[in-house]
C-alpha positions as CSV (number, residue, x, y, z in Angstrom):
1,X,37.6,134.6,33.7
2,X,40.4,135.8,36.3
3,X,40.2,131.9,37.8
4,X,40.6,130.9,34.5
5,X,43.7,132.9,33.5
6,X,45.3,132.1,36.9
7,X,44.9,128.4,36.3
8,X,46.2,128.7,32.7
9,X,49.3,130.4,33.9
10,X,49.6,127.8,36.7
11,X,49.6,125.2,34.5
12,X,51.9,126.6,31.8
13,X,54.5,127.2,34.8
14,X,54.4,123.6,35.8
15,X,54.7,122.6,32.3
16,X,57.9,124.8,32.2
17,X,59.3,123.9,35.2
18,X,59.2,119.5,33.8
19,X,60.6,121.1,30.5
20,X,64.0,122.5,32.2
21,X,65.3,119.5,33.0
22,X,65.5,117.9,29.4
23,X,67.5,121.5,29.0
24,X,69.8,121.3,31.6
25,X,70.7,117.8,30.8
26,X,71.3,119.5,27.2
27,X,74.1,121.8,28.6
28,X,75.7,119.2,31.0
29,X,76.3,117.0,28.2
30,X,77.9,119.8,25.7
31,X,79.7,120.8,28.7
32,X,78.2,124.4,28.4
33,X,76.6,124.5,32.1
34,X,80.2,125.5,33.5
35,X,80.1,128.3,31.0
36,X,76.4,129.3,32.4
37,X,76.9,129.1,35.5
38,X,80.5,131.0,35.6
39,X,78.4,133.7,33.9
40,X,75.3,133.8,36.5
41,X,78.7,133.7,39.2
42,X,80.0,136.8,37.5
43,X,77.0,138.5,37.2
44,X,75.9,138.3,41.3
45,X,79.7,139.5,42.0
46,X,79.9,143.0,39.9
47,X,76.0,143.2,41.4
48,X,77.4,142.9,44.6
49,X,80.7,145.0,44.1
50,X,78.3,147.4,42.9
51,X,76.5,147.5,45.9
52,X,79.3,147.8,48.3
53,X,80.6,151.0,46.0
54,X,77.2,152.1,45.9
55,X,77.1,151.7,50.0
56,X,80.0,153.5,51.0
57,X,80.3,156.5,48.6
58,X,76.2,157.3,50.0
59,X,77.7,156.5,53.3
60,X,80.5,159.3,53.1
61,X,78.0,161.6,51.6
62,X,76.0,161.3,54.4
63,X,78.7,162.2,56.8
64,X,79.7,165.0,54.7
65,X,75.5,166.1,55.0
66,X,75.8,165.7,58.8
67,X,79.1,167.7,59.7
């Protein structure tokens, strides 16, 4: 059963993955992939902005901990 599952999911990711491209082609040609990928752009900075807040305010607290 477990083989079985594991082969289905296999298969239905490989479908998925030939599917994306009749998708992709979609958005290059409405000119919306420039939109998408300005949004996935966005998104990774204010992660990583986060982080680097994130970083330094544990960082000072830390020091404050230590002294």
């Amino acid at each position: 059963m477990r083989k079985a599952a594991l082969s289905f999911l296999l298969l239905l990711s490989a479908n998925l993955l030939l599917a994306q491209g009749s998708e992709s082609d979609f958005f290059r040609n409405i000119g919306k992939i420039y939109v998408v990928v300005a949004i996935i752009v966005a998104t990774f900075i204010g992660i990583a902005l986060f982080l680097f807040y994130m970083e330094r305010k544990v960082s000072r607290l830390e020091r404050e901990i230590n002294e």
